[in-house]
C-alpha positions as YAML, in Angstrom:
chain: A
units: angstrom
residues:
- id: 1
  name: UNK
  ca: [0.00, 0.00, 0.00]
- id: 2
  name: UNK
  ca: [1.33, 3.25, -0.71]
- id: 3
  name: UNK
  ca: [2.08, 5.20, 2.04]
- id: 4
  name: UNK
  ca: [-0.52, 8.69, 2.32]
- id: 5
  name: UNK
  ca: [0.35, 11.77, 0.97]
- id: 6
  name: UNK
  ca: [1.61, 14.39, 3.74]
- id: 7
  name: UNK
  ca: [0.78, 12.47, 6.49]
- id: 8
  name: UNK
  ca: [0.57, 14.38, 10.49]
- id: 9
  name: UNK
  ca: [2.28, 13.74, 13.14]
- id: 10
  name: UNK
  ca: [3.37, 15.00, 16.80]
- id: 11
  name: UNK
  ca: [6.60, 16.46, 16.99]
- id: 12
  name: UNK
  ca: [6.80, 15.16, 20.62]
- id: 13
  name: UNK
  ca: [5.26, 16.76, 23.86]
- id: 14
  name: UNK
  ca: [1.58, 17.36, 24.41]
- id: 15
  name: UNK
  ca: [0.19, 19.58, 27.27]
- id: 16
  name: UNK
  ca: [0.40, 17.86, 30.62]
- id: 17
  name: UNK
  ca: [-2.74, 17.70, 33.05]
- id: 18
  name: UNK
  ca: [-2.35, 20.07, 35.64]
- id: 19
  name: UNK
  ca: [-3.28, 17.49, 38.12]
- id: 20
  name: UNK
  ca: [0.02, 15.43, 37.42]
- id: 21
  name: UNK
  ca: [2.80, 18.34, 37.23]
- id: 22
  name: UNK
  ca: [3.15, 21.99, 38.27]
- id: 23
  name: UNK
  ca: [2.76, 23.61, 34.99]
- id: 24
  name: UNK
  ca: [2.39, 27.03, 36.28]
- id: 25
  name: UNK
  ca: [6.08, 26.28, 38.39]
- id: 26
  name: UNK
  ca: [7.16, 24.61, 35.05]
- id: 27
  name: UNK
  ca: [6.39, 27.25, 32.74]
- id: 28
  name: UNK
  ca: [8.65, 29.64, 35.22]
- id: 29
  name: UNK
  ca: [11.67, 28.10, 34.55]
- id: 30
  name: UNK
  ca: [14.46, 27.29, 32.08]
- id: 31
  name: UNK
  ca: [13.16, 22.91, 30.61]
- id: 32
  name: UNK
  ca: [14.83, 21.42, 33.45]
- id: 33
  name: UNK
  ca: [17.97, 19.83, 32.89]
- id: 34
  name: UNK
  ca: [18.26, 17.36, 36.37]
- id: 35
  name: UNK
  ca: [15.31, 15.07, 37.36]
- id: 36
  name: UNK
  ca: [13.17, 18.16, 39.37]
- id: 37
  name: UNK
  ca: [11.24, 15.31, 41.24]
- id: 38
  name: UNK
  ca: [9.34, 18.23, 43.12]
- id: 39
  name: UNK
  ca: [7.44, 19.74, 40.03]
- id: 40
  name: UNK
  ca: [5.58, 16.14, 39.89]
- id: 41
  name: UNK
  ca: [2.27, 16.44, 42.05]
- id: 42
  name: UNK
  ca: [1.55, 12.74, 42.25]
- id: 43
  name: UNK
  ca: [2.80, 10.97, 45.50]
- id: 44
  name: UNK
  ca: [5.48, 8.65, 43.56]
- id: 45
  name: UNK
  ca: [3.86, 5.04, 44.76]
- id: 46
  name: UNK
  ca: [1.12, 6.20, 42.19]
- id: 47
  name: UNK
  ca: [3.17, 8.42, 39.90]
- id: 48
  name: UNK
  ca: [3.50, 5.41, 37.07]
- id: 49
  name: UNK
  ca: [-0.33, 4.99, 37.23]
- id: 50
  name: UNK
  ca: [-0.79, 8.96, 36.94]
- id: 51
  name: UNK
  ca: [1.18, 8.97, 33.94]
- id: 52
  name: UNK
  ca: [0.32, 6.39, 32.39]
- id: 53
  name: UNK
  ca: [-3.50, 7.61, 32.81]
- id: 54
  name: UNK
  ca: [-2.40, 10.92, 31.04]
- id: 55
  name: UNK
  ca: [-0.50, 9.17, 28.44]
- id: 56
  name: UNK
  ca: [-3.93, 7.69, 26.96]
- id: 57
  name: UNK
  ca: [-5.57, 11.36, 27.54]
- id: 58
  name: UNK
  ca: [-2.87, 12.87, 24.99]
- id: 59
  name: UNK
  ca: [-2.75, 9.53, 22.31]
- id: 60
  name: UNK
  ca: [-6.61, 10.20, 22.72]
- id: 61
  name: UNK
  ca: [-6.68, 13.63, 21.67]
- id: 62
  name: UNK
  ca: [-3.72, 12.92, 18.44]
- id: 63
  name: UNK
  ca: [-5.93, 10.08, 17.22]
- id: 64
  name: UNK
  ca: [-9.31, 12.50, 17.97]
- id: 65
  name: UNK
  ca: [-7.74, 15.15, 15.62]
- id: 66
  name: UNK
  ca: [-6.45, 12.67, 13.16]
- id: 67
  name: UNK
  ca: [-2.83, 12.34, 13.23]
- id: 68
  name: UNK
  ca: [-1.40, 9.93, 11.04]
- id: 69
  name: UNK
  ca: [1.74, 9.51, 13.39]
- id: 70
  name: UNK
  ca: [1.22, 10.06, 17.03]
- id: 71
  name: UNK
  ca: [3.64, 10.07, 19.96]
- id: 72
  name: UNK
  ca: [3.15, 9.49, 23.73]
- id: 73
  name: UNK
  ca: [2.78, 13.10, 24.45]
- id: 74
  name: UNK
  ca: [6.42, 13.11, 27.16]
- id: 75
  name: UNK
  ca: [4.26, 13.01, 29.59]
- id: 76
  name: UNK
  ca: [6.45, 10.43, 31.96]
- id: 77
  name: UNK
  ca: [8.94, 13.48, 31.75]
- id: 78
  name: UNK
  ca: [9.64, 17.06, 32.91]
- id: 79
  name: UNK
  ca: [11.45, 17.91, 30.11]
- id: 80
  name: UNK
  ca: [12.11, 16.48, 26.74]
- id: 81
  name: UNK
  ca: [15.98, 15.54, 27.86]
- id: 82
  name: UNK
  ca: [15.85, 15.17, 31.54]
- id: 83
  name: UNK
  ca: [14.68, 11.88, 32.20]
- id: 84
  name: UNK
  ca: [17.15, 9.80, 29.44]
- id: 85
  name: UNK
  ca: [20.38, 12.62, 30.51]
- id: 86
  name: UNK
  ca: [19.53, 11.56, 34.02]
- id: 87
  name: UNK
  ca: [19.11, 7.75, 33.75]
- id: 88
  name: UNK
  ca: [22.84, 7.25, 32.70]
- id: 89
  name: UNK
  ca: [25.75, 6.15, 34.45]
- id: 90
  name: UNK
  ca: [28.87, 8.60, 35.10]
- id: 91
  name: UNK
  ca: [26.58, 11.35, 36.63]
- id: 92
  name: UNK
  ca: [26.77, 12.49, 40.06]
- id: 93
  name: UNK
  ca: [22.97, 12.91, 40.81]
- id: 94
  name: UNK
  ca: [23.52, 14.23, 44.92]
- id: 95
  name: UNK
  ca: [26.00, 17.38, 42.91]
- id: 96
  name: UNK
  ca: [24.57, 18.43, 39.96]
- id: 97
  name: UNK
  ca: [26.79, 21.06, 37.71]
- id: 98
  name: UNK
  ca: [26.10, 24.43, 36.60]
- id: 99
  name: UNK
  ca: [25.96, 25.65, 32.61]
- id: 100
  name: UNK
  ca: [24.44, 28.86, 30.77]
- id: 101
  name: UNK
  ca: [20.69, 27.79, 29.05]
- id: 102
  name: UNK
  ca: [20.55, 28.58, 25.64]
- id: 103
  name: UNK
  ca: [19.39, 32.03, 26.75]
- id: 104
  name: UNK
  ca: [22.34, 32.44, 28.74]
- id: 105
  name: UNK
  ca: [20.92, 31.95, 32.30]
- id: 106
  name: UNK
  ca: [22.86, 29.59, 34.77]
- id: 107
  name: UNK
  ca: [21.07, 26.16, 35.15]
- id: 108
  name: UNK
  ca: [21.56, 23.18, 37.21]
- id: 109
  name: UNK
  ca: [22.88, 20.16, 34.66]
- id: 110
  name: UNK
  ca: [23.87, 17.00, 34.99]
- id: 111
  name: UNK
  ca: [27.75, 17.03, 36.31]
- id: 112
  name: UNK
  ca: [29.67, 14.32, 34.13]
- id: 113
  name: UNK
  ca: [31.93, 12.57, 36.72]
- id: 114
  name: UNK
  ca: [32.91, 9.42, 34.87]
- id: 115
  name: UNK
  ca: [32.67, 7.41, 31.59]
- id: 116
  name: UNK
  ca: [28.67, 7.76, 30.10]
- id: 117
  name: UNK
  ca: [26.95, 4.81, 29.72]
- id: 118
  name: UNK
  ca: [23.56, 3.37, 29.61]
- id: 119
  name: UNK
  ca: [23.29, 0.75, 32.28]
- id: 120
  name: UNK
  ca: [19.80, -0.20, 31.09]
- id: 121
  name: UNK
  ca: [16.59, 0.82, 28.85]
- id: 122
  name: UNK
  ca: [15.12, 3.93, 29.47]
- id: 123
  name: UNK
  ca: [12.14, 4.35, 27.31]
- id: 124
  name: UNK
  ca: [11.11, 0.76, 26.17]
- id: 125
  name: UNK
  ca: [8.02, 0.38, 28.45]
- id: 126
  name: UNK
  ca: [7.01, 4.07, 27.22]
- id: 127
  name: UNK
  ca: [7.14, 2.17, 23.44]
- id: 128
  name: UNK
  ca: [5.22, -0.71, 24.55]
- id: 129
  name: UNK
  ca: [2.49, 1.27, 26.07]
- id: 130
  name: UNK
  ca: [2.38, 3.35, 23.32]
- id: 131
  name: UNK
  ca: [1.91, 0.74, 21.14]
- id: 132
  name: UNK
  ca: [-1.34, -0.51, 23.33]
- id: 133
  name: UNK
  ca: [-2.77, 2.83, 23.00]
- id: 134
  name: UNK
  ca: [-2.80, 2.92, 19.32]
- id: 135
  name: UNK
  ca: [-2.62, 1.26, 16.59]
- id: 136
  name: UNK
  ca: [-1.11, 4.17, 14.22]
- id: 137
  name: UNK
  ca: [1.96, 4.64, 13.42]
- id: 138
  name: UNK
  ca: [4.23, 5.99, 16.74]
- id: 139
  name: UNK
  ca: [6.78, 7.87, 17.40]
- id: 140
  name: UNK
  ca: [9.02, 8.07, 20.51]
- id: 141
  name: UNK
  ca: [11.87, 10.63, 21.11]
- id: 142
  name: UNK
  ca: [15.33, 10.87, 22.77]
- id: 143
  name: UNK
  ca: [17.20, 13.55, 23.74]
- id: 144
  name: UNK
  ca: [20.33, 14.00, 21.23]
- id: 145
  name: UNK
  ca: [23.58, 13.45, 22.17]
- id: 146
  name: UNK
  ca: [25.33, 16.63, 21.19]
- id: 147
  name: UNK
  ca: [22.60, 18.93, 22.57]
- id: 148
  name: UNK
  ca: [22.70, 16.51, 26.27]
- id: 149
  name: UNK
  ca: [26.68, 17.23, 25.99]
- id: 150
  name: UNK
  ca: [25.91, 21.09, 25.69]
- id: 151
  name: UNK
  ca: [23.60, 20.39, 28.67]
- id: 152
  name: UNK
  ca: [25.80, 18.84, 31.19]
- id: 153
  name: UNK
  ca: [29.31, 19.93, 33.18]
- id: 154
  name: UNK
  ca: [31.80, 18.00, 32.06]
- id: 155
  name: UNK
  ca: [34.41, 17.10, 35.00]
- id: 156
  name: UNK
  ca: [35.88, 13.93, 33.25]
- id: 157
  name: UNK
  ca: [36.00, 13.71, 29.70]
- id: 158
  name: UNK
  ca: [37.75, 17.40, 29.12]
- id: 159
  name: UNK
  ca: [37.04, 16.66, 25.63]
- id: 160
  name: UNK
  ca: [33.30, 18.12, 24.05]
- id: 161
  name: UNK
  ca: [33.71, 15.78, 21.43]
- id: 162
  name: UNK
  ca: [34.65, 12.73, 23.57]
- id: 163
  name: UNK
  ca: [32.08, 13.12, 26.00]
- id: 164
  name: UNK
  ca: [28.96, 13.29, 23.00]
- id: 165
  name: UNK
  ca: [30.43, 10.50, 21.52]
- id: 166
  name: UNK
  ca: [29.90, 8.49, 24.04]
- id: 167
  name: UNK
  ca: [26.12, 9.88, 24.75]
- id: 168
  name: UNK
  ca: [26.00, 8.83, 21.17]
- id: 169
  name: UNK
  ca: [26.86, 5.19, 22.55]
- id: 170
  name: UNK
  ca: [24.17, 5.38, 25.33]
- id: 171
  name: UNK
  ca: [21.93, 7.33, 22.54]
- id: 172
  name: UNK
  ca: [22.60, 4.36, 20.01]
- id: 173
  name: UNK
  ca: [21.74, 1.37, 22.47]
- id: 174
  name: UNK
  ca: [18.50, 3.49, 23.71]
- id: 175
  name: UNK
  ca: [17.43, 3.75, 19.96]
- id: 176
  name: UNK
  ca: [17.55, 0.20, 18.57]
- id: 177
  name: UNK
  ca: [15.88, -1.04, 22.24]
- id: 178
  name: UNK
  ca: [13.47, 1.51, 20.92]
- id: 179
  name: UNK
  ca: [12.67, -0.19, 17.58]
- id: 180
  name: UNK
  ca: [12.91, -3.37, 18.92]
- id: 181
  name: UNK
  ca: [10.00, -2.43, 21.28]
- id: 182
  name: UNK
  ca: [7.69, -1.72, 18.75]
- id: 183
  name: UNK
  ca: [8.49, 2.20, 17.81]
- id: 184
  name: UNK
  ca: [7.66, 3.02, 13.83]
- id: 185
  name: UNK
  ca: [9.77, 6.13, 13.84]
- id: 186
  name: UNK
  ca: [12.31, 7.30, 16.65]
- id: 187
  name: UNK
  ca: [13.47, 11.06, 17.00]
- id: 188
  name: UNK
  ca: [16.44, 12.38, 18.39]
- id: 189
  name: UNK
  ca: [16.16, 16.00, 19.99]
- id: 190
  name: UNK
  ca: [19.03, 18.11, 19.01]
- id: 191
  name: UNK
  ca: [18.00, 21.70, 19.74]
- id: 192
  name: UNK
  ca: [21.68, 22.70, 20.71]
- id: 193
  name: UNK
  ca: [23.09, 22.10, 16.77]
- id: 194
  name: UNK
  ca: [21.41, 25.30, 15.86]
- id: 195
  name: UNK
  ca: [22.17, 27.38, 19.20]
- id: 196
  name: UNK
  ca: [25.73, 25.92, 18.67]
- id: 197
  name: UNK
  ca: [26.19, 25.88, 15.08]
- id: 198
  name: UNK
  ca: [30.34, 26.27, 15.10]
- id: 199
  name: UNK
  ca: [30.57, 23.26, 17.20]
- id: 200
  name: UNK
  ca: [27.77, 21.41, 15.32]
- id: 201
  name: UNK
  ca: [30.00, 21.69, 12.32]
- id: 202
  name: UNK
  ca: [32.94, 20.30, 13.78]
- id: 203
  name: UNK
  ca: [31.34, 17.20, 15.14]
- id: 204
  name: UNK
  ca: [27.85, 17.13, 14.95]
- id: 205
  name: UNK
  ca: [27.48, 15.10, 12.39]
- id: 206
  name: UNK
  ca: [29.65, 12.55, 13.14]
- id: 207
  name: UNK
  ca: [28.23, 12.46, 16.64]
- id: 208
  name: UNK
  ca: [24.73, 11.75, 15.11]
- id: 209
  name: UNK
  ca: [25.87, 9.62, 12.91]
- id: 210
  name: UNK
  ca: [27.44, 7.26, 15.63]
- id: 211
  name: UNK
  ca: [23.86, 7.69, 17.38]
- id: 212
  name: UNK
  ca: [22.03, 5.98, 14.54]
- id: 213
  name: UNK
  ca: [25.00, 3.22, 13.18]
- id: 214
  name: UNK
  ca: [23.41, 0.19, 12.93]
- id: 215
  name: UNK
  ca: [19.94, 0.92, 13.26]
- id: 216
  name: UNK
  ca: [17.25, -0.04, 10.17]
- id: 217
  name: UNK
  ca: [14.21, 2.15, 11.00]
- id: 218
  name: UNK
  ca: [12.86, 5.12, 10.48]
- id: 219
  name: UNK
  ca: [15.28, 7.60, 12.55]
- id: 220
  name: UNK
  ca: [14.46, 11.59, 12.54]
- id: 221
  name: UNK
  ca: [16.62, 14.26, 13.86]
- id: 222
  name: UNK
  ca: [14.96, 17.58, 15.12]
- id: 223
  name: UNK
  ca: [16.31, 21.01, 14.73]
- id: 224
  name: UNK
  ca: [14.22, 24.21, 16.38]
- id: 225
  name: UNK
  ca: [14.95, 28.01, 17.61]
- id: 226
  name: UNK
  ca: [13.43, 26.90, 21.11]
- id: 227
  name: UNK
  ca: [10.51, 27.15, 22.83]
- id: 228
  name: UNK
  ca: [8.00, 29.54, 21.92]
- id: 229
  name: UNK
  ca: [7.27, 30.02, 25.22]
- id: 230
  name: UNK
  ca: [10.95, 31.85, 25.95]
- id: 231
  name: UNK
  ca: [11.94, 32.40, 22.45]
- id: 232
  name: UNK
  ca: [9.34, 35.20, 21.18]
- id: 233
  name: UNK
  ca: [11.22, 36.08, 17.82]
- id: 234
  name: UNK
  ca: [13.57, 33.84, 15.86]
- id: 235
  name: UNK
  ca: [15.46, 33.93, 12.72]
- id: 236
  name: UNK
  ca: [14.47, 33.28, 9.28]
- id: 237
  name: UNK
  ca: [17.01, 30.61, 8.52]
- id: 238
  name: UNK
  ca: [18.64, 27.68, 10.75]
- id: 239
  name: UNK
  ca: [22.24, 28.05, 11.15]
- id: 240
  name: UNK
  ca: [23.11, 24.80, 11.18]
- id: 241
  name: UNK
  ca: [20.60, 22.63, 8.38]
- id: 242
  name: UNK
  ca: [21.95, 21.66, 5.18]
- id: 243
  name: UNK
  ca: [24.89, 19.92, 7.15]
- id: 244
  name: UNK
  ca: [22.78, 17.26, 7.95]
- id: 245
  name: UNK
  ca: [22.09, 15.89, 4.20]
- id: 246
  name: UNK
  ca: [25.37, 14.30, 5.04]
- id: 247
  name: UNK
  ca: [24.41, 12.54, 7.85]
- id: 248
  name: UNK
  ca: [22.70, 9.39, 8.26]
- id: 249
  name: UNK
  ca: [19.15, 10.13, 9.76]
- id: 250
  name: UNK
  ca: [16.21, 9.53, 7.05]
- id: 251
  name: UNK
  ca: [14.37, 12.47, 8.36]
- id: 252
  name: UNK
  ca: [14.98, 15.97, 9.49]
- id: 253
  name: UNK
  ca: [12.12, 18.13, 11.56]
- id: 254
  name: UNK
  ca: [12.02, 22.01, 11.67]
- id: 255
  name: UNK
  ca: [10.17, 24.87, 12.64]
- id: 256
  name: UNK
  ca: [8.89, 27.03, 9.65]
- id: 257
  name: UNK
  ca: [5.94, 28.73, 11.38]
- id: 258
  name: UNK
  ca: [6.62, 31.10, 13.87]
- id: 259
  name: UNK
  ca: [9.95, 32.04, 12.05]
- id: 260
  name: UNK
  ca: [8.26, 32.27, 8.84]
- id: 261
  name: UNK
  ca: [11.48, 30.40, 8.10]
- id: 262
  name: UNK
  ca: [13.10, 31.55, 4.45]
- id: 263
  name: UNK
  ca: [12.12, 27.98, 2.37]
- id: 264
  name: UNK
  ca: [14.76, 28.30, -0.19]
- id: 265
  name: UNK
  ca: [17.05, 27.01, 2.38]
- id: 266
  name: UNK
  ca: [15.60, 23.46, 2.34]
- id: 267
  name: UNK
  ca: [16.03, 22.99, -1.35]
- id: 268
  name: UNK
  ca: [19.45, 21.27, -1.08]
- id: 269
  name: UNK
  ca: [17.71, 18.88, 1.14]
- id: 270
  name: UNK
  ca: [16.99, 15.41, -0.29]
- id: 271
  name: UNK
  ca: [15.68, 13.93, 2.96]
- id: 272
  name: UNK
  ca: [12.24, 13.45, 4.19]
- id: 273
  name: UNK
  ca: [11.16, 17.29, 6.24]
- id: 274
  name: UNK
  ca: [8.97, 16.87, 8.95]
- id: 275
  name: UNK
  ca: [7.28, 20.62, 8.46]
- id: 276
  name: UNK
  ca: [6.27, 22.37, 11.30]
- id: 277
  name: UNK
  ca: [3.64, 24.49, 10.02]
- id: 278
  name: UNK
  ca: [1.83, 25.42, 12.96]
- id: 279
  name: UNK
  ca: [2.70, 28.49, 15.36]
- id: 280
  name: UNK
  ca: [3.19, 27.55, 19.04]
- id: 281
  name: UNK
  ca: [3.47, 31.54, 20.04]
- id: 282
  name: UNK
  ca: [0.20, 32.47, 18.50]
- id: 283
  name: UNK
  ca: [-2.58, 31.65, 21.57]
- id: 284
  name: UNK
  ca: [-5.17, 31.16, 18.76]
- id: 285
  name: UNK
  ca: [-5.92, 28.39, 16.92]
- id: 286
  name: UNK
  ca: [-4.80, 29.13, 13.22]
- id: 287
  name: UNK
  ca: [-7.89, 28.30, 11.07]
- id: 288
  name: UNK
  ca: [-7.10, 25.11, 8.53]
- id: 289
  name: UNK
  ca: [-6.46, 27.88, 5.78]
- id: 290
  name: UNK
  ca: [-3.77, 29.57, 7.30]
- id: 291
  name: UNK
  ca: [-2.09, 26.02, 7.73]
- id: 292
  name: UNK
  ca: [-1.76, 24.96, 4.32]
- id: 293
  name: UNK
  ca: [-0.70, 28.24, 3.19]
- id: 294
  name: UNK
  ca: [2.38, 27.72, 4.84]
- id: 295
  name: UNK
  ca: [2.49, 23.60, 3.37]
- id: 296
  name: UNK
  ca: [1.85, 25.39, 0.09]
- id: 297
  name: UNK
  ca: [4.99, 28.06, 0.25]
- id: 298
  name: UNK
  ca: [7.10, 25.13, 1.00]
- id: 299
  name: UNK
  ca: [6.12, 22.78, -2.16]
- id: 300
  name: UNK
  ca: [8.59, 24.61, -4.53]
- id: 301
  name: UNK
  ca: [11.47, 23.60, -2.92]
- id: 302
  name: UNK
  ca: [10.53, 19.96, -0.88]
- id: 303
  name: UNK
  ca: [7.94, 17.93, -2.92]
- id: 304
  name: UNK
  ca: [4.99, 16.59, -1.10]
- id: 305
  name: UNK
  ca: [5.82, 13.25, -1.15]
- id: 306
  name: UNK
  ca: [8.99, 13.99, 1.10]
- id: 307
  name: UNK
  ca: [6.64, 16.06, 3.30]
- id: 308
  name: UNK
  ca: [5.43, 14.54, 7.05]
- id: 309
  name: UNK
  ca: [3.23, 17.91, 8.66]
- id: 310
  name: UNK
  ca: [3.30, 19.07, 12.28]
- id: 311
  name: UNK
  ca: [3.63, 21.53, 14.63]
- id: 312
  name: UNK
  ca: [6.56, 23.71, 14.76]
- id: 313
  name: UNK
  ca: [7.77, 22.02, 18.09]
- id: 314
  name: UNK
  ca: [6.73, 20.35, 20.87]
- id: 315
  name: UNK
  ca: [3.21, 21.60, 22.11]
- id: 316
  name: UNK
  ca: [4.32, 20.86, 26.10]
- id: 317
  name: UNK
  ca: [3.45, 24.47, 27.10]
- id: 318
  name: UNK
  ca: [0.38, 25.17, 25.57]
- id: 319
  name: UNK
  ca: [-3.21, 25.08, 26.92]
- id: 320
  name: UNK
  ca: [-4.41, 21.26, 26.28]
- id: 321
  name: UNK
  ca: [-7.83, 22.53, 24.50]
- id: 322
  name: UNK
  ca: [-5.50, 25.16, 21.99]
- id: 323
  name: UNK
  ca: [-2.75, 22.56, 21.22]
- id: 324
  name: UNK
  ca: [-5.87, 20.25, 20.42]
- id: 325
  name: UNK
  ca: [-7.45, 22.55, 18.20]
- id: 326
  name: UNK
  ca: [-4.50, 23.80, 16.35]
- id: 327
  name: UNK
  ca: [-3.65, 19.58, 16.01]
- id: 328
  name: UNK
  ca: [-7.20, 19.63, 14.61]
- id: 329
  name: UNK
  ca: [-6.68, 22.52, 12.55]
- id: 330
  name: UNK
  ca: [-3.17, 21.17, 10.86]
- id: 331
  name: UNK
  ca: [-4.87, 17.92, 9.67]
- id: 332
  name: UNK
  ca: [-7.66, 19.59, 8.12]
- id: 333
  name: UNK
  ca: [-5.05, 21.67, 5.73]
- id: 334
  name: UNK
  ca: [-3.33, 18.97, 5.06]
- id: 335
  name: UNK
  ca: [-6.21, 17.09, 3.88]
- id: 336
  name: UNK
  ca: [-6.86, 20.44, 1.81]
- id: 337
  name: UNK
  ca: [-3.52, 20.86, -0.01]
- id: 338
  name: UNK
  ca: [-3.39, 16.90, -0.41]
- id: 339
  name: UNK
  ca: [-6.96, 16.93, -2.58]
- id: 340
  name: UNK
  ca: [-5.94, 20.13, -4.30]
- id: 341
  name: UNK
  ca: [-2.32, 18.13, -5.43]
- id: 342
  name: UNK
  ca: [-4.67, 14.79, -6.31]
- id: 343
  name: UNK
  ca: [-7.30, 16.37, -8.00]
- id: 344
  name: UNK
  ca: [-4.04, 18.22, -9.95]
- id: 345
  name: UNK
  ca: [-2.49, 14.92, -10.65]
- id: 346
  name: UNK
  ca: [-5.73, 13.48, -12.06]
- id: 347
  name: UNK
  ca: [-6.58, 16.90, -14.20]
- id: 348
  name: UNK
  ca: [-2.89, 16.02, -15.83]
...
């Protein structure tokens, strides 16, 4: 069967319930970068349950709004690289480091005290429920290694490179666990190769590359400005982008909404672009319309069929009942601009 024409997907996080975290304390700080136990507001004999509860609230609402490709909302997690950075060996958890956000504020990070390695599955189970809820297609993510390297003090390796190598190795391990579990498309998180393009360039790649070696499925590597919730204006082009046409991932997600990204820099791309056509800074849901206008600008350069639509980013800070309707929203113009380009193929 031939697979549908610009199907939708999650990017990764859905909103939360406010009855299992602290969103209001969560949306006050900096995406934690330790484990921030305290933000949960489940007693932790029944945390599991809780999240596993809220899990099947956000596959609900992706399958309710039609997504082609959904994900388990990160709900089991505080932030998107917390809970895998934090589950590794070689980290002192009782003295956590100290390292400038991406906005330049001092966080506390993971301090790196020995050799990094991944001492058992993290995300498996998450998979396997996943796979109960639904019987879509799913996707799970990981944090990437070079962005977890630019997110941890490093008293060991005193070597960059060295050190996200080998949170490539942990990454690696993770991801074909991952595939093995049941996963139909796994994403690695690598916010830090645009907000560190020099060093991206030296190594990124390579480090990515070692992340994926060996692995057969679908693999996706995703590439944003931030969070819309602390980044209110971004830049019209990625700084680090057409570098990864060398690497080995079969898919590359950005962020082409809220930037009103320039789309002439994803012609040299021959990958498949998970297109982020929905604006997580604009508090109203964009009507279906507005949506494929921006699908529509970016059919010159990337042809449909390479084309997976979604959300700029992760939808983690948004009101459940707006991130809903903007999910809504975003399959309903793809649906347009897909029976527009049939109706054009059948006219021919």
């Amino acid at each position: 069967m031939a697979e549908r024409l610009l199907p939708t997907s999650a990017v990764g996080s859905y909103p939360q319930p406010d009855w299992l975290i602290d969103r209001t304390a969560l949306s006050k700080q900096t995406p934690p970068r330790t484990k921030a136990q305290e933000l949960w507001r489940v007693d932790p004999q029944w945390l599991e349950q809780a999240q596993d509860d809220a899990t099947r609230l956000a596959v609900y609402d992706q399958e309710k709004a039609g997504l082609d490709i959904v994900t388990d909302g990160e709900i089991r997690r505080v932030s998107y690289s917390s809970r895998f950075a934090n589950a590794l060996e070689g980290i002192d958890h009782d003295n956590p480091g100290s390292r400038a956000s991406r906005g330049g504020i001092p966080v506390s990070v993971p301090r790196v005290v020995g050799p990094i390695r991944r001492s058992h599955p993290v995300e498996t189970r998450d998979v396997k429920f996943l796979r109960e809820c639904s019987t879509r297609k799913i996707k799970i993510t990981v944090p990437g290694p070079f962005t977890m390297a630019q997110q941890a003090q490093d008293d060991f390796y005193n070597d960059e490179e060295a050190l996200a190598l080998d949170y490539a190795a942990a990454v690696n391990d993770e991801i074909k666990d991952l595939f093995a579990a049941g996963a139909d498309v796994v994403q690695i998180d690598e916010p830090y190769m645009q907000a560190q393009p020099d060093k991206a360039r030296r190594f990124g790649v390579r480090v990515l590359d070692r992340a994926v070696a060996g692995v057969s499925g679908a693999t996706a590597v995703h590439l944003c400005f931030g969070y819309a919730l602390t980044m209110k204006t971004k830049a019209r082009v990625y700084d680090f982008l057409t570098e990864l046409e060398a690497s080995a991932v079969r898919q590359i997600s950005i962020e082409t909404a809220q930037s009103d990204l320039e789309r002439s820099t994803l012609k040299p791309l021959t990958k498949t672009v998970i297109l982020g056509v929905v604006d997580l800074n604009d508090p109203a849901v964009e009507s279906p319309e507005v949506i494929a206008k921006r699908i529509r600008r970016t059919l010159p350069y990337v042809p449909a069929e390479r084309i997976v639509v979604a959300p700029d980013c992760g939808m983690k800070y948004l009101p459940r009942h707006i991130a809903f309707g903007k999910l809504r929203a975003m399959v309903q113009a793809a649906e347009i601009v897909r029976t527009e380009l049939t109706g054009a193929a059948e006219g021919r």
